[in-house]
KOLDREN-57439 format. One line per field, with one value per residue: residue in one letter; x, y, z of N, C-alpha, C in turn; residue number from 0. Coordinates in steps of 0.1 Angstrom, whole numbers. Example, Ala and Ser with C-alpha at 12.3 -4.5 7.8 and 13.67 -1.06 7.14 Angstrom:
REM residues 2
res = a, s
n_c1 = 132, 128
n_c2 = -57, -22
n_c3 = 78, 71
ca_c1 = 123, 137
ca_c2 = -45, -11
ca_c3 = 78, 71
c_c1 = 132, 129
c_c2 = -33, 0
c_c3 = 78, 79
n = 0, 1
//
This chain:
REM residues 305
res = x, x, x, x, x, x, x, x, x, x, x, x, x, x, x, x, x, x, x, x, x, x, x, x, x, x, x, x, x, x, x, x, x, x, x, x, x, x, x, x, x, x, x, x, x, x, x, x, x, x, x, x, x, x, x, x, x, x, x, x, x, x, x, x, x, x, x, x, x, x, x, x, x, x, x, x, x, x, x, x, x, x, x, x, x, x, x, x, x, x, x, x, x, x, x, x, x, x, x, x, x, x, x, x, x, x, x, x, x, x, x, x, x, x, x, x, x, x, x, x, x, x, x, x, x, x, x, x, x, x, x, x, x, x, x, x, x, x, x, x, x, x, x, x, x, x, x, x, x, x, x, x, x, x, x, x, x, x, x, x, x, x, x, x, x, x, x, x, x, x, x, x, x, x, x, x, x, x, x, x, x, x, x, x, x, x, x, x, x, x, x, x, x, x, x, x, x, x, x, x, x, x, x, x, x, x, x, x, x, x, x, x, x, x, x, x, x, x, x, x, x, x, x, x, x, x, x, x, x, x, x, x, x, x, x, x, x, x, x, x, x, x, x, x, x, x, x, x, x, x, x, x, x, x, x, x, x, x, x, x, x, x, x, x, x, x, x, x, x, x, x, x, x, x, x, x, x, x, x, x, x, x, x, x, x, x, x, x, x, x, x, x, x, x, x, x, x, x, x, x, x, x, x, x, x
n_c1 = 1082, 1075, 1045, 1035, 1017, 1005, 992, 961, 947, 923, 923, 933, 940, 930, 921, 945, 936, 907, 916, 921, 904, 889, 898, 915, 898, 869, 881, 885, 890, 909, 928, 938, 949, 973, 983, 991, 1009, 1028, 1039, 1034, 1021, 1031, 1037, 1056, 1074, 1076, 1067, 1032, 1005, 969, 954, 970, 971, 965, 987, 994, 1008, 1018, 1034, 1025, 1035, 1026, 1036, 1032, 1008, 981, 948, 926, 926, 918, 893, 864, 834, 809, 782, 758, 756, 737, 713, 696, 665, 644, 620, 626, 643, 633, 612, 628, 634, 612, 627, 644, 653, 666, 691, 722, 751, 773, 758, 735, 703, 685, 654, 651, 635, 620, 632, 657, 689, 718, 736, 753, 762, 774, 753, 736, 714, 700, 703, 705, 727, 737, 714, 707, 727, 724, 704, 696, 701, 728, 743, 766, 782, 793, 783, 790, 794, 788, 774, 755, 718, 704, 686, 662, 658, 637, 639, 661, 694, 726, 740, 774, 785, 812, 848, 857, 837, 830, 848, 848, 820, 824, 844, 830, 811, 821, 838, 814, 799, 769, 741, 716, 684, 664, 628, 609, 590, 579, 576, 556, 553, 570, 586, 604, 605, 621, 659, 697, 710, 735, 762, 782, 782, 781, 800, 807, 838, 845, 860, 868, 862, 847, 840, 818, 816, 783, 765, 734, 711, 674, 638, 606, 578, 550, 531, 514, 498, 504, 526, 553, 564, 589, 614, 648, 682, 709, 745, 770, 780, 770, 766, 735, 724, 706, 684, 695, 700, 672, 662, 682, 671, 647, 627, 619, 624, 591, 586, 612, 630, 657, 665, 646, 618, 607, 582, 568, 579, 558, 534, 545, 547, 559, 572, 599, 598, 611, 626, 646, 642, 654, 677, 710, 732, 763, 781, 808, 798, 771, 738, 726, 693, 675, 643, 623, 588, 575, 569, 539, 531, 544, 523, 501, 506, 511, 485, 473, 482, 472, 488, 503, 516, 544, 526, 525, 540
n_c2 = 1439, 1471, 1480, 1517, 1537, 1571, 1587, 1605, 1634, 1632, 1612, 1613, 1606, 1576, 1544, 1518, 1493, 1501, 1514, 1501, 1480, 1498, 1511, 1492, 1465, 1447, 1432, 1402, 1409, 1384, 1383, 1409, 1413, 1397, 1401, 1426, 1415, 1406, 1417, 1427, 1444, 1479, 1511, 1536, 1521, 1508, 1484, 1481, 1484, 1470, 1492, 1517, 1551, 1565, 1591, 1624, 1622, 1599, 1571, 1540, 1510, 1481, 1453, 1423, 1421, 1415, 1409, 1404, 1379, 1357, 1341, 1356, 1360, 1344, 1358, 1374, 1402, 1428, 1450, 1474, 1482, 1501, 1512, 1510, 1530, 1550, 1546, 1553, 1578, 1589, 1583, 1607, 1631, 1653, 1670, 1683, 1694, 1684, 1664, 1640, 1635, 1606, 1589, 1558, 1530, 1504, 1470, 1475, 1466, 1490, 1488, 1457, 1424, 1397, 1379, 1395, 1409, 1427, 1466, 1500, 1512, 1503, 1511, 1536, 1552, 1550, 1565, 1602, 1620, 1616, 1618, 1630, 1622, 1601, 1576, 1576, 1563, 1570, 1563, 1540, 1522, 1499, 1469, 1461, 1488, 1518, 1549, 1581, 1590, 1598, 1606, 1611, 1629, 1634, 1628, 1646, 1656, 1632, 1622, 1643, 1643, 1615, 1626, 1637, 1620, 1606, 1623, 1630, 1646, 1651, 1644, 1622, 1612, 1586, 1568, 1550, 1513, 1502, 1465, 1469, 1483, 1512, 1522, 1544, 1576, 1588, 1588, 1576, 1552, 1535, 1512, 1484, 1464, 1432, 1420, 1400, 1394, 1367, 1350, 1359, 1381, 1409, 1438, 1469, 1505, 1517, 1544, 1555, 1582, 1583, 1591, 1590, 1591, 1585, 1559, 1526, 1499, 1482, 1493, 1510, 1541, 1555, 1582, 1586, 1589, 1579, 1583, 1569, 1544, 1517, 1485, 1477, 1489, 1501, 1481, 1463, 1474, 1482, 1453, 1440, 1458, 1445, 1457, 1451, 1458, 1461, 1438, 1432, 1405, 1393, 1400, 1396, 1381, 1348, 1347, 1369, 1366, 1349, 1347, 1370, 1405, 1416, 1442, 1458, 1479, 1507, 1534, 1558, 1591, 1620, 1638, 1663, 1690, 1705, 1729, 1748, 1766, 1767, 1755, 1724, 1704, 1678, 1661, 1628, 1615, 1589, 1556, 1545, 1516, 1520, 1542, 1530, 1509, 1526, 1534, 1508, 1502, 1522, 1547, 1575, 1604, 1629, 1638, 1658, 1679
n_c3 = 222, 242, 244, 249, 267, 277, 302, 301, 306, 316, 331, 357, 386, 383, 394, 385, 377, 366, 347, 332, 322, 310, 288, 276, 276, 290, 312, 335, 370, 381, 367, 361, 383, 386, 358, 367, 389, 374, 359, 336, 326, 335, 358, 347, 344, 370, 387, 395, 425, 416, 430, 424, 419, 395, 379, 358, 326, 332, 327, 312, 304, 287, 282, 267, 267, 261, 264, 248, 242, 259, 272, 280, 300, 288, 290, 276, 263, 275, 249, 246, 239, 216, 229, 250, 256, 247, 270, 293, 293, 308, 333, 339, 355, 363, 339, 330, 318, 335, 352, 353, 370, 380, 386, 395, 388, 404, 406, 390, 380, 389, 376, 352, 360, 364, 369, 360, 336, 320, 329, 343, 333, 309, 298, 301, 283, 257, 256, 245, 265, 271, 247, 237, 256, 282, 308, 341, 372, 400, 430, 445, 441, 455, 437, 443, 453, 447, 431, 441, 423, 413, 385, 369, 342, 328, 334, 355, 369, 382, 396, 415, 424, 438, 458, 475, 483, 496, 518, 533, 519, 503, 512, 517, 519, 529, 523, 545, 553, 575, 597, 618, 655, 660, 687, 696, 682, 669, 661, 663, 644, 652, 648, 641, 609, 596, 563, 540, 525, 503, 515, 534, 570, 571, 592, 596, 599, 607, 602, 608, 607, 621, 617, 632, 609, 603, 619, 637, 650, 630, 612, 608, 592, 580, 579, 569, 571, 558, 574, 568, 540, 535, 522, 518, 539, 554, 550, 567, 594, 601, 603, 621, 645, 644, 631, 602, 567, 548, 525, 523, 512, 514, 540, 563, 584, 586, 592, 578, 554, 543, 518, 509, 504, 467, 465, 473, 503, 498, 493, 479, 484, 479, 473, 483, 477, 479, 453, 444, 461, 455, 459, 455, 455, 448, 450, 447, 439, 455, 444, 428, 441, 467, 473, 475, 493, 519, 517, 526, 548, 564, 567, 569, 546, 556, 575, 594, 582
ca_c1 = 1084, 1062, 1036, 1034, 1004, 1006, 982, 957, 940, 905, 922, 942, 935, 916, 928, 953, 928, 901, 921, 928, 887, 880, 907, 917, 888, 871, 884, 885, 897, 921, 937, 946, 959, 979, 997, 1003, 1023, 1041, 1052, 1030, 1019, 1039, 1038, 1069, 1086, 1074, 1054, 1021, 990, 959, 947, 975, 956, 974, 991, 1000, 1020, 1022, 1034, 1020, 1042, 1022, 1041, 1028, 994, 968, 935, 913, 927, 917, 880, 860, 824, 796, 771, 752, 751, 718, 713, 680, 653, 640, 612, 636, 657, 626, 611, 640, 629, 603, 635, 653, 646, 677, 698, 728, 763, 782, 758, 720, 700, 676, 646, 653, 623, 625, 637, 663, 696, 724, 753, 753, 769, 776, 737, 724, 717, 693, 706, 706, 741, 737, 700, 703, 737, 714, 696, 697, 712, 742, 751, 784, 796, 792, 776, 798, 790, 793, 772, 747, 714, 695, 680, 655, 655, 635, 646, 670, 706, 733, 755, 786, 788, 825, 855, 860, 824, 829, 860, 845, 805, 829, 851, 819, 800, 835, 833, 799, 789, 759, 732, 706, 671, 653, 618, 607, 576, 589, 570, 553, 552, 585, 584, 609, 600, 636, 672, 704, 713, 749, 768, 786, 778, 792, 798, 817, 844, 848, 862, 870, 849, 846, 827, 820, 810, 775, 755, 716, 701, 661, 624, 593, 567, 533, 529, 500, 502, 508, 536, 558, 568, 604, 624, 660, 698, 722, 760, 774, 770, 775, 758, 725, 728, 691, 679, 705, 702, 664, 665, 683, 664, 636, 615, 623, 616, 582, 587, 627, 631, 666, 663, 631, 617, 597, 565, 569, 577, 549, 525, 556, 544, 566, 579, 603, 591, 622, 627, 655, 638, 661, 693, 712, 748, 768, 795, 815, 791, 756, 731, 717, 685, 663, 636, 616, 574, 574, 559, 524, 529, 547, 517, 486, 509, 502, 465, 468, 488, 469, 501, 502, 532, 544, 513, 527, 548
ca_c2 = 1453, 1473, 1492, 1526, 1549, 1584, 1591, 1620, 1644, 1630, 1595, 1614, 1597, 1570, 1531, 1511, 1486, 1501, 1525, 1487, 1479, 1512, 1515, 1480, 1453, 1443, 1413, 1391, 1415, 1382, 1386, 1421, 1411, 1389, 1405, 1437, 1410, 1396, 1428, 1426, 1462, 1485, 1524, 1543, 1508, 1504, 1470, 1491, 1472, 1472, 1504, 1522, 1557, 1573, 1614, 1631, 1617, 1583, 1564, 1527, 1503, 1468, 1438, 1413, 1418, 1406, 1400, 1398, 1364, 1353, 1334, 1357, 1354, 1343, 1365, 1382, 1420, 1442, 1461, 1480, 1480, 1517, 1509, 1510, 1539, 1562, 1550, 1560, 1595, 1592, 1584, 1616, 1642, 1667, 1668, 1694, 1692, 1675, 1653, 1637, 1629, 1598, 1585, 1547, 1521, 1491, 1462, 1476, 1473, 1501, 1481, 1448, 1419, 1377, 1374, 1411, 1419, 1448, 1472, 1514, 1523, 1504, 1520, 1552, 1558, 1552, 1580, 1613, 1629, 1610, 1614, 1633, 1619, 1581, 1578, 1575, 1556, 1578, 1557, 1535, 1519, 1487, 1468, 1462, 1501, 1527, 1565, 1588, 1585, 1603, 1596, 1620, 1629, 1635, 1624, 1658, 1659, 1620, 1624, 1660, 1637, 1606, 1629, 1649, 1614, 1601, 1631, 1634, 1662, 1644, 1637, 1614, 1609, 1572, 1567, 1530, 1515, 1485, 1456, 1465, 1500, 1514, 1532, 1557, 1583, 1595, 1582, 1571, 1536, 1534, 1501, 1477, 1461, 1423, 1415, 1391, 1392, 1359, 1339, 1371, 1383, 1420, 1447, 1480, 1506, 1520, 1555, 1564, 1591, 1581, 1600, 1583, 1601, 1578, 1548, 1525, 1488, 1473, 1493, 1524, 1547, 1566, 1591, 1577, 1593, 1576, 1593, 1557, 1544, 1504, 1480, 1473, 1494, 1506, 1472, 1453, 1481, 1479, 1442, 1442, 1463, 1437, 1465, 1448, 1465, 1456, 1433, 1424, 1388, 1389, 1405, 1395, 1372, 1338, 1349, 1380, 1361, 1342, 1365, 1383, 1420, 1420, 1452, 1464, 1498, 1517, 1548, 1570, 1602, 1633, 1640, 1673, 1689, 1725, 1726, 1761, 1779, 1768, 1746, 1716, 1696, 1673, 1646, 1625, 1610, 1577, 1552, 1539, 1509, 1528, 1550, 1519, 1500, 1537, 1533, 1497, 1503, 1530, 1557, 1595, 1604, 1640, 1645, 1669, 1687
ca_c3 = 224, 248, 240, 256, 271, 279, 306, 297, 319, 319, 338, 366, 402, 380, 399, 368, 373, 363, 335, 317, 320, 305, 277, 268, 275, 301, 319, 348, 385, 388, 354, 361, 394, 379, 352, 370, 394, 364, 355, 320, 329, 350, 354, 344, 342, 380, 394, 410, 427, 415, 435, 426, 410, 378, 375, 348, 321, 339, 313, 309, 299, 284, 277, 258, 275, 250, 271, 241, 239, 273, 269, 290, 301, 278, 293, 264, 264, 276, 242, 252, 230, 213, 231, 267, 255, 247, 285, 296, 293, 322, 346, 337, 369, 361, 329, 324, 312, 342, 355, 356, 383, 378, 391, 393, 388, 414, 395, 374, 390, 386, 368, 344, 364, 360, 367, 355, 322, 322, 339, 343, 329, 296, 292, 301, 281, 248, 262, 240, 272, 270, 231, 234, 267, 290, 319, 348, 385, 416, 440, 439, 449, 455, 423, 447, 459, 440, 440, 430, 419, 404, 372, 364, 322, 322, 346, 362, 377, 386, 405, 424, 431, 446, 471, 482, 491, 508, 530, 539, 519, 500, 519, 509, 524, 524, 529, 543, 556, 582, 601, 634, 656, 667, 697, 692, 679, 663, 667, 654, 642, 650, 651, 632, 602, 591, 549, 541, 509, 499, 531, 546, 575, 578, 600, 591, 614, 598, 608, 600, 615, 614, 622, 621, 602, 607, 627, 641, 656, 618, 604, 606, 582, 585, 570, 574, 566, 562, 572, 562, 525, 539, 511, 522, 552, 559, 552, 578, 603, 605, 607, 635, 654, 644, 626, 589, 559, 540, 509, 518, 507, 523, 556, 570, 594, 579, 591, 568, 540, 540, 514, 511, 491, 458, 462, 486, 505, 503, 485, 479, 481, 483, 479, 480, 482, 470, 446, 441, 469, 449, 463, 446, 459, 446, 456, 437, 446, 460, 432, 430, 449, 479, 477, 476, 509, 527, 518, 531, 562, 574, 569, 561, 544, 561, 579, 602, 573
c_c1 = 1072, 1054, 1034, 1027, 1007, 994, 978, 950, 928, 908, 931, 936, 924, 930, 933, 943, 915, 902, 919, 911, 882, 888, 914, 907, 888, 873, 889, 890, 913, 931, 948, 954, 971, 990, 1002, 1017, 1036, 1047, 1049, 1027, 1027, 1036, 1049, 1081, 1087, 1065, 1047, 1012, 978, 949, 958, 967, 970, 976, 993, 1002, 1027, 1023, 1031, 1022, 1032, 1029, 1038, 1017, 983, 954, 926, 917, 923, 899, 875, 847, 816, 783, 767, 754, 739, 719, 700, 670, 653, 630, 620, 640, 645, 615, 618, 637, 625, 614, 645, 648, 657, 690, 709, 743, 774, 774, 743, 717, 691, 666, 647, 645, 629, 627, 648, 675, 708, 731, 751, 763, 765, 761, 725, 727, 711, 698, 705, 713, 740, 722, 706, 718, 736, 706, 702, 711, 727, 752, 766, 790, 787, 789, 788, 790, 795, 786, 759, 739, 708, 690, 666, 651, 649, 644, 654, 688, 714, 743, 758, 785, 803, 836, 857, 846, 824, 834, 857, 830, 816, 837, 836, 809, 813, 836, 822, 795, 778, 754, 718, 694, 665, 639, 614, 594, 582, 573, 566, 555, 568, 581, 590, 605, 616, 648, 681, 706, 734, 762, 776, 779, 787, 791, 808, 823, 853, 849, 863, 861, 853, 835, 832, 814, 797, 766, 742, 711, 680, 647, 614, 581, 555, 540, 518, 506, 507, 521, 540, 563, 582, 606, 639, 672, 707, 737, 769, 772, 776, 764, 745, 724, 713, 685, 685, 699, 684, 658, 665, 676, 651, 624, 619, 619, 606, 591, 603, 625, 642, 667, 649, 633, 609, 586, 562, 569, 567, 535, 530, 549, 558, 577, 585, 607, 606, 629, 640, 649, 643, 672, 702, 729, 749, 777, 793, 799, 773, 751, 723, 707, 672, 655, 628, 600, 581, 568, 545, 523, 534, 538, 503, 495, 509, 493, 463, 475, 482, 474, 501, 517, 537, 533, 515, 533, 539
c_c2 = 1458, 1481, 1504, 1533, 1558, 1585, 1601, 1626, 1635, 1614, 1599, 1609, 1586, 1555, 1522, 1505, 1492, 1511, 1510, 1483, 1488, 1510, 1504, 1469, 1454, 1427, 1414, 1403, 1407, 1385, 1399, 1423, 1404, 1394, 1420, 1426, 1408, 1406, 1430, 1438, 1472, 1495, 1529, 1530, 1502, 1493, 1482, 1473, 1477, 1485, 1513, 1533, 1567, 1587, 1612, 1627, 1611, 1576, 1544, 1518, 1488, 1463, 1428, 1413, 1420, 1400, 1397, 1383, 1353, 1354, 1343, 1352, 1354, 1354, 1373, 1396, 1426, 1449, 1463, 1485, 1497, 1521, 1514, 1523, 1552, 1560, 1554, 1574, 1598, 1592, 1594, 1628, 1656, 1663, 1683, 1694, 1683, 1665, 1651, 1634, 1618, 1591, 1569, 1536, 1510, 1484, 1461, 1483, 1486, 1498, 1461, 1435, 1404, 1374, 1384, 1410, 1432, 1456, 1487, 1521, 1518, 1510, 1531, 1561, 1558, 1559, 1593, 1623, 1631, 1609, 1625, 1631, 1604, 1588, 1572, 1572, 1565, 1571, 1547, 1528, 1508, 1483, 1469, 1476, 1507, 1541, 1571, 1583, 1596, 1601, 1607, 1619, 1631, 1631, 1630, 1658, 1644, 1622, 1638, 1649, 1628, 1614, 1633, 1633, 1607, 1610, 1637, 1645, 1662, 1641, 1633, 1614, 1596, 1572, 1555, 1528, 1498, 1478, 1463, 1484, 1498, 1523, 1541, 1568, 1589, 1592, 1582, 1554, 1536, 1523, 1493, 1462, 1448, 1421, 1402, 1393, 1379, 1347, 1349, 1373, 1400, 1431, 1462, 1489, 1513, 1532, 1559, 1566, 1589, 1590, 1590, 1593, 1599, 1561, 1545, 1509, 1478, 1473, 1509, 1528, 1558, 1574, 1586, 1590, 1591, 1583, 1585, 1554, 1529, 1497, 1474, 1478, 1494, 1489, 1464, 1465, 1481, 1463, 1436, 1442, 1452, 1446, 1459, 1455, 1457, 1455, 1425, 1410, 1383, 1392, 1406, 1383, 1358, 1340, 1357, 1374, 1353, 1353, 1375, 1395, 1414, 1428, 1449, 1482, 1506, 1526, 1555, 1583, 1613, 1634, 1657, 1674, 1701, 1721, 1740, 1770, 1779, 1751, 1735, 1703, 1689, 1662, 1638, 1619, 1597, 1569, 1548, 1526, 1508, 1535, 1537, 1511, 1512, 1537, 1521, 1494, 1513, 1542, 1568, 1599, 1623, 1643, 1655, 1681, 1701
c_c3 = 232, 241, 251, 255, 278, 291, 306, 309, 326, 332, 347, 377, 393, 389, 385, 368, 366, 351, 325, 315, 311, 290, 274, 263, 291, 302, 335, 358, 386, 381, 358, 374, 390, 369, 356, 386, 387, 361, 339, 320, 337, 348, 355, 351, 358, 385, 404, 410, 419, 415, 430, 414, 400, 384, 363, 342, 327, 325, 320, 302, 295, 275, 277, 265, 266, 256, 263, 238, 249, 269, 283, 292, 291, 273, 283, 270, 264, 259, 246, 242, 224, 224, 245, 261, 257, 263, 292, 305, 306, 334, 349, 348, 363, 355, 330, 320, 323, 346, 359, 367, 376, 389, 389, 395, 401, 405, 387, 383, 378, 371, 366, 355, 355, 357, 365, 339, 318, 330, 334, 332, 317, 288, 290, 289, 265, 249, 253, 249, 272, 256, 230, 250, 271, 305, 330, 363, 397, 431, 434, 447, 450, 439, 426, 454, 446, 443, 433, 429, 408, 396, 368, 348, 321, 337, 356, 374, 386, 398, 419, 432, 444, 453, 474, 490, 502, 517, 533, 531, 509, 505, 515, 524, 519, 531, 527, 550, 564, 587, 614, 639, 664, 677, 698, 686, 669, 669, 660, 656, 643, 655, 640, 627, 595, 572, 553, 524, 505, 507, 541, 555, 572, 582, 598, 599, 602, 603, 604, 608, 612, 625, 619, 622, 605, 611, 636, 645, 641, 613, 611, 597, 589, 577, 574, 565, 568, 564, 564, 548, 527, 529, 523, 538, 559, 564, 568, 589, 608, 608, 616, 646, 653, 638, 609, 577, 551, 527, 509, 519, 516, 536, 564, 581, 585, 579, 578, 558, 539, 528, 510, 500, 485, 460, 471, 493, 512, 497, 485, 471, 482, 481, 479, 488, 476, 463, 439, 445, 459, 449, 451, 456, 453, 448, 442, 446, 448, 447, 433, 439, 460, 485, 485, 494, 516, 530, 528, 547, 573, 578, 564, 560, 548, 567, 588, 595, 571
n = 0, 1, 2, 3, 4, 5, 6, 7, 8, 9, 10, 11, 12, 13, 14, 15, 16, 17, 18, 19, 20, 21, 22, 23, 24, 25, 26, 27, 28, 29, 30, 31, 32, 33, 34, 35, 36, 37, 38, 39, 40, 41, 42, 43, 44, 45, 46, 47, 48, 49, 50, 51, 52, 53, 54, 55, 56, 57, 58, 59, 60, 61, 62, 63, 64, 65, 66, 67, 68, 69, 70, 71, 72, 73, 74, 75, 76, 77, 78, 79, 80, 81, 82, 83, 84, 85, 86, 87, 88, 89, 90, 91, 92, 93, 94, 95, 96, 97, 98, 99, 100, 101, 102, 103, 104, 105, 106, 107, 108, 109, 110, 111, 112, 113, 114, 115, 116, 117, 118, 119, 120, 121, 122, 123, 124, 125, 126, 127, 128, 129, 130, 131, 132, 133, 134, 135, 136, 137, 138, 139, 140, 141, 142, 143, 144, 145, 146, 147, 148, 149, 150, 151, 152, 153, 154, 155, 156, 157, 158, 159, 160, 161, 162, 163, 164, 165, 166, 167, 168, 169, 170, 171, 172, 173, 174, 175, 176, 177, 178, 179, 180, 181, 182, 183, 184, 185, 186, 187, 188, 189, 190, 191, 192, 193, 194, 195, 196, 197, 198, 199, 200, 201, 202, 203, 204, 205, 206, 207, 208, 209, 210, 211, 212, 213, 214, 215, 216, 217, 218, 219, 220, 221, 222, 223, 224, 225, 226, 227, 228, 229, 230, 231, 232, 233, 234, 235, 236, 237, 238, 239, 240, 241, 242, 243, 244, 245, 246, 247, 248, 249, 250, 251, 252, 253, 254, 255, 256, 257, 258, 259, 260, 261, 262, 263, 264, 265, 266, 267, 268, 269, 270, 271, 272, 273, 274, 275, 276, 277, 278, 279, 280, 281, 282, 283, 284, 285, 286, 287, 288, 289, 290, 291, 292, 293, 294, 295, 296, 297, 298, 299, 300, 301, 302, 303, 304
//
């Protein structure tokens, strides 16, 4: 017999796939491709795909779909210390009923995968801020990026952050510290960008508007904004051009890696946007070892400001 789900408010335009992750278990991407083929899930008695995104009083037909029986991954669970939960604190920039901003350490990526266990979303969601709602994903940045970032508290605010960065109307600010002097002075970066998903090839087109702030025969320092939000965009796009960012491991040259700095000098410092006619903007400092490779480069951070 099936079992039947009502869809409620809070999960309208959410994707079925990721309604059965949230409200059943999580498992496997192929799984859930899989039995919405077979017809073990349908909506209102209809075979959808994967993407297809919930209304109203979608009803949610599951037959015989049992995934807690299906051996998933081993991978232990992050639980984060008291110790983690009360540093925490220090990464909190702006707390209020729809949605935090955070200050995000280098090191510590966003979201828990195959080969993450520490990560942001199961810290910060042991965080005080978070005790009558869950932390929710609206974009996201490097493990290797410091900076800011914002996480939605309820679905309403989720669903409103992710249209506003899909049509441009979040604009972020990065600040980087590359290899060598650029001679520009201010430009855009506008070209395509290759990933690859699995065997697939594909090319993405990618936009960042960039300034440079201080520069000397060692290094430049930028201000960058991206229009695009392509994974690893800044890094790949400076690359390219052969100005690489200090400290990247993956997009460098071999000399660079030789001695490589630890860190990698690239900041998300700014971000700002409106919602219902009232401006929101905020930045965060650069960290201490963004500031000491300034001292050691020779670089003034706004010196014309």
């Amino acid at each position: 017999m099936d079992k039947i789900v009502l869809v409620k408010k809070d999960f309208i335009n959410s994707r079925i796939d990721r309604w059965i992750k949230r409200n059943i278990c999580q498992v496997p991407q192929g799984l859930i491709e899989k039995t919405l083929r077979n017809k073990n899930v349908t909506v209102n008695k209809l075979k959808v795909k994967s993407s297809y995104k919930l209304k109203i009083n979608d009803k949610i037909y599951l037959n015989n779909f049992n995934p807690r029986s299906v051996n998933l991954s081993k991978r232990k669970k992050y639980i984060p210390s008291k110790r983690d939960i009360k540093a925490s604190d220090a990464f909190i920039v702006e707390d209020n009923e729809n949605f935090c901003v955070i200050n995000k350490p280098y090191g510590l990526a966003v979201q828990g995968g195959s080969k993450i266990k520490k990560n942001l979303v199961d810290l910060i969601k042991k965080n005080t801020i978070f005790l009558n709602s869950k932390p929710f994903i609206v974009h996201r940045i490097d493990k290797e990026t410091s900076g800011i970032l914002i996480i939605a508290k309820n679905r309403q605010y989720a669903q409103l952050l992710t249209s506003l960065f899909r049509i441009r109307k979040i604009h972020k600010s990065y600040l980087s510290i590359c290899y060598g002097e650029m001679e520009k002075t201010k430009g855009i970066f506008d070209g395509d960008l290759i990933r690859y998903d699995k065997d697939k090839k594909i090319s993405e087109r990618a936009i960042t508007n960039y300034k440079v702030l201080d520069k000397n025969t060692n290094a430049t320092l930028l201000i960058l904004n991206p229009i695009t939000g392509r994974k690893h965009q800044i890094r790949k796009q400076l690359f390219s051009i052969k100005f690489p960012v200090i400290g990247d491991s993956k997009y460098n040259f071999p000399e660079n890696k030789i001695n490589q700095n630890k860190y990698l000098m690239l900041h998300a410092y700014s971000i700002k946007f409106m919602i219902n006619e009232k401006k929101y903007e905020y930045t965060v400092n650069v960290p201490d070892y963004f500031k000491k490779m300034l001292l050691t480069k020779r670089l003034t951070l706004f010196k014309n400001a």
